[in-house]
C-alpha positions as CSV (number, residue, x, y, z in Angstrom):
1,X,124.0,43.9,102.5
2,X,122.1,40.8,104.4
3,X,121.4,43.3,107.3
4,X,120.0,46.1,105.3
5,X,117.4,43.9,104.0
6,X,116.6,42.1,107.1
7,X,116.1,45.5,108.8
8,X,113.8,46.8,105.8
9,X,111.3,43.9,106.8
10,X,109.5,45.7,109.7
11,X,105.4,45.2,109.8
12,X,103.8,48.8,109.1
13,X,100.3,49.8,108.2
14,X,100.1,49.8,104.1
15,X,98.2,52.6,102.7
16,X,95.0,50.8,101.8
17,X,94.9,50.1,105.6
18,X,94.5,53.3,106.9
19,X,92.5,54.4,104.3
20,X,90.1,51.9,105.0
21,X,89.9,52.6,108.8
22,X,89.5,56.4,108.0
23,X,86.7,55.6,105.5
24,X,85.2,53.0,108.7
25,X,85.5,56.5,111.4
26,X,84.2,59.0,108.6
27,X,80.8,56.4,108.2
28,X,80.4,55.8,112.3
29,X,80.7,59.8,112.6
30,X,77.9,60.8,110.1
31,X,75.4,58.5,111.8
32,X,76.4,59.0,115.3
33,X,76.8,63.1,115.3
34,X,72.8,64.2,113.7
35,X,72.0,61.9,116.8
36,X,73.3,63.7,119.2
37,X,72.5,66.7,118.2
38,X,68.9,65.7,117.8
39,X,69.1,64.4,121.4
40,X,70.3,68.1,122.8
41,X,67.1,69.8,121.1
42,X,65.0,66.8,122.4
43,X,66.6,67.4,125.9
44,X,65.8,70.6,125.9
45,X,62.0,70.6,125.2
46,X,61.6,68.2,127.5
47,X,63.3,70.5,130.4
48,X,61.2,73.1,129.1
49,X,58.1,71.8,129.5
50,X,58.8,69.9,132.8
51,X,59.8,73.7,133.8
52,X,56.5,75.2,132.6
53,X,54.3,72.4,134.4
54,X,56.3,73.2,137.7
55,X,56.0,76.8,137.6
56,X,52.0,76.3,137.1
57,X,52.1,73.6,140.1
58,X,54.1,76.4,142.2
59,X,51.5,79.3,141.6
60,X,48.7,76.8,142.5
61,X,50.3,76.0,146.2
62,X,50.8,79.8,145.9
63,X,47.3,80.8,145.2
64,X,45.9,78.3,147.8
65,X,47.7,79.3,150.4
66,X,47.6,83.2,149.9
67,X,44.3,83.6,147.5
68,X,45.9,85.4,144.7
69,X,47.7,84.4,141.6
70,X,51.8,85.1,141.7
71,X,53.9,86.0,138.7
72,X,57.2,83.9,138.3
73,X,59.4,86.5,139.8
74,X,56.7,86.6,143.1
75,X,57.6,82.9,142.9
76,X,60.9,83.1,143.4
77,X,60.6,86.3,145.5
78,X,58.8,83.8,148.1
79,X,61.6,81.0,147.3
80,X,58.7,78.4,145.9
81,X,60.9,78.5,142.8
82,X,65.0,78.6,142.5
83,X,66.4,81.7,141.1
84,X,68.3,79.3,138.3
85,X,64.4,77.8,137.7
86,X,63.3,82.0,137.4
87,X,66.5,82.5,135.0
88,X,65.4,79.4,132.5
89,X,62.1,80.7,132.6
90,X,63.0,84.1,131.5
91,X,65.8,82.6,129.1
92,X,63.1,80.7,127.3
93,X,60.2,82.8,127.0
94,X,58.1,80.9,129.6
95,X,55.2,83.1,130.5
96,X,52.4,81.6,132.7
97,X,49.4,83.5,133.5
């Protein structure tokens, strides 16, 4: 009978434990996830704009050097822009005149 109680006193999480840690994850995952995702958006328009002010740099060394004014696909026609740089263009509406 001694040994049955002496083996029933092995250290375990109690209930109120875990709860508690799930309650601490649950709080650290509602402020960290809107951040991220606020981040991604922020990334984004950033990259699009960068893009934009590239593609106007590109037809400038374009138009100096041949005298007339490309479109994006006579940009990467000619290789002054990558054909991944002409797909993002065309994936986000980019349109430079």
């Amino acid at each position: 009978m001694k040994k049955l109680i002496k083996c029933n006193n092995k250290h375990a999480f109690t209930l109120v434990e875990m709860l508690i840690v799930l309650l601490i994850i649950s709080v650290l995952s509602l402020l960290i996830i809107p951040n991220l995702n606020g981040t991604s958006s922020k990334v984004n328009e950033d990259g699009m704009v960068a893009l934009e002010q590239l593609i106007i740099s590109q037809q400038d060394l374009y138009e100096l050097r041949n005298g007339t004014r490309p479109s994006i696909q006579q940009l990467a026609d000619d290789k002054y822009i990558t054909d991944a740089q002409l797909k993002k263009a065309i994936y986000w509406g980019i349109i430079v005149e």
